[in-house]
ZAKEVEX-233065 format. One line per 4 residues: number of its first residue (from 1); their letters; for each residue x, y, z of C-alpha. Coordinates in steps of 0.25 Angstrom, whole numbers, plus 2048, in hexadecimal, padded with zeros to 3 digits. Example, Ala and Ser with C-alpha at 12.3 -4.5 7.8 and 13.67 -1.06 7.14 Angstrom:
BEGIN
1	AS	831:7EE:81F | 837:7FC:81D
% end
This chain:
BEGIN
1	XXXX	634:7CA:92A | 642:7CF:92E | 63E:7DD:92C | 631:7DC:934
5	XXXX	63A:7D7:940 | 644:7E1:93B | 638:7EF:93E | 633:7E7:94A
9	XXXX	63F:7E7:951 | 643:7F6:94D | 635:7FA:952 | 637:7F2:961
13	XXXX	647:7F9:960 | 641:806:95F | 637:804:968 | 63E:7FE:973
17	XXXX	648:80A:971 | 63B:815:974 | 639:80C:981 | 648:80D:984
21	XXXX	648:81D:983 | 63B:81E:98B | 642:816:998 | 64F:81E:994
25	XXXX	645:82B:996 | 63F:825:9A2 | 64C:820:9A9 | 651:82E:9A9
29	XXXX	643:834:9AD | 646:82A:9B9 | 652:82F:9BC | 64E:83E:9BD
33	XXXX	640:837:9C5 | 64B:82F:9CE | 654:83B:9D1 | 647:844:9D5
37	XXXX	643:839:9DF | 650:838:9E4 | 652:848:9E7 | 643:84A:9EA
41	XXXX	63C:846:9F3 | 639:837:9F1 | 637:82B:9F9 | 642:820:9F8
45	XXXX	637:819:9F3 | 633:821:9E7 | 643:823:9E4 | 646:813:9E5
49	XXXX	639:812:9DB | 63F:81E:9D0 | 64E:816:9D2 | 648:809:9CF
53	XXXX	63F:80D:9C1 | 64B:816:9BE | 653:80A:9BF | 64B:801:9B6
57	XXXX	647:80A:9AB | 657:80B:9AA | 65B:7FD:9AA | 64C:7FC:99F
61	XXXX	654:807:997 | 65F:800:997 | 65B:7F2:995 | 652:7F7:989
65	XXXX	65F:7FC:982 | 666:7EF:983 | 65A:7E9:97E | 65C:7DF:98A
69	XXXX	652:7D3:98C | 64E:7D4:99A | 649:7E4:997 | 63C:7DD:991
73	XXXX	635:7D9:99F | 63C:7E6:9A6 | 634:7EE:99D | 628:7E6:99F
77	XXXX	629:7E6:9AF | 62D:7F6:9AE | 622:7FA:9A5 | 618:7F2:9AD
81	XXXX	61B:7F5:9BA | 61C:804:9B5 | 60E:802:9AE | 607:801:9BD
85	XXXX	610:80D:9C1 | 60D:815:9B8 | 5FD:811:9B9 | 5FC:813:9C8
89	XXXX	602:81E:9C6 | 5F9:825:9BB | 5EC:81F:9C3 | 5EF:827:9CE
93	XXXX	5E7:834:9CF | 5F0:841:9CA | 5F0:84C:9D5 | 5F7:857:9CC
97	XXXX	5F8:859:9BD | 607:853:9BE | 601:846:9C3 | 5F8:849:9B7
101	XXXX	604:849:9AC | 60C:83D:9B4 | 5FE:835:9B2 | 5FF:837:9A4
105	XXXX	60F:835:9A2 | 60A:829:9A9 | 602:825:99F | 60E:825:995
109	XXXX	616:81D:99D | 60B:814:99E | 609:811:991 | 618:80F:98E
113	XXXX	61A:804:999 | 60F:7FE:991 | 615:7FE:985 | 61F:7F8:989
117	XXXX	619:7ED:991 | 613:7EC:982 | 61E:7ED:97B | 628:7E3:983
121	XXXX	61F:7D8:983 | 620:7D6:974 | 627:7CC:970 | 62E:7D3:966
125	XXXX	634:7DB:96F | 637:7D0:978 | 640:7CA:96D | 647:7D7:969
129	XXXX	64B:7D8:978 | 64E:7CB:978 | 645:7C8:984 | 640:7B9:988
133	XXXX	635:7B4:990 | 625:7B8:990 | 61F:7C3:993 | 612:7C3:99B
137	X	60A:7CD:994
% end
C-alpha cells in the first residue's frame, strides 16, 4: 500500500513539473508577446491584457514550484477562463493560412487548459498540494 502511494505521488511530482515547464515556456512567450505589443502598434488595451496573463502565468510558474496551496483554484480559474479564449478564438473564421496554423496551436492550448481543469480537480492532487475546500466540478 505504502508503495502504491509512493508511484502515485511520483507520477502527480512529474506531472505537475511538465505543467510547470509548459507556463515557464508560455511566461516567456509572453514576454516576447508583451514587448511586441509595447513597441508595436497596440492599443493600451491589448498591452494592459498581454501584462496581466503575462503576470499570471508568472505568479502560476512560480506558485506551481513552491507547491503552494492556493495555485490549485488559480489554475482552475486561469485554465477555465483561457478555455473560452482560446474557443472564441478558434471559432472565428481564419482570413489567411497564419489564422489557419494559430486555430490549430489553439487547439493544443485547448486541450492543455483542459487537462488541467482535469487534472486539479482530483483529489489526489488536491492533497499533494495541500489544497482545502470543494471543487465544483
Amino acid at each position: 500500500m505504502r508503495q502504491a502511494d509512493k508511484t502515485g505521488e511520483d507520477r502527480i511530482e512529474k506531472t505537475v513539473l511538465r505543467i510547470q515547464r509548459v507556463f515557464l515556456a508560455l511566461a516567456i512567450l509572453g514576454v516576447i508577446s508583451t514587448l511586441s505589443s509595447i513597441f508595436g502598434q497596440s492599443s493600451l488595451r491589448e498591452i494592459s491584457e498581454d501584462f496581466v496573463f503575462l503576470i499570471v502565468l508568472w505568479v502560476i510558474y512560480f506558485g506551481l514550484r513552491r507547491r503552494r496551496s492556493w495555485i490549485v483554484p488559480l489554475v482552475l480559474i486561469t485554465s477555465a477562463f483561457s478555455c473560452i479564449r482560446v474557443l472564441i478564438v478558434i471559432f472565428q473564421p481564419a482570413d489567411d493560412i497564419m489564422m489557419l496554423l494559430s486555430k490549430i496551436l489553439g487547439v493544443l492550448f485547448f486541450f492543455f487548459f483542459a487537462y488541467q481543469i482535469n487534472f486539479f480537480c482530483k483529489p489526489q492532487v488536491r492533497l499533494f498540494f495541500g489544497a482545502k475546500g470543494h471543487v465544483l466540478f
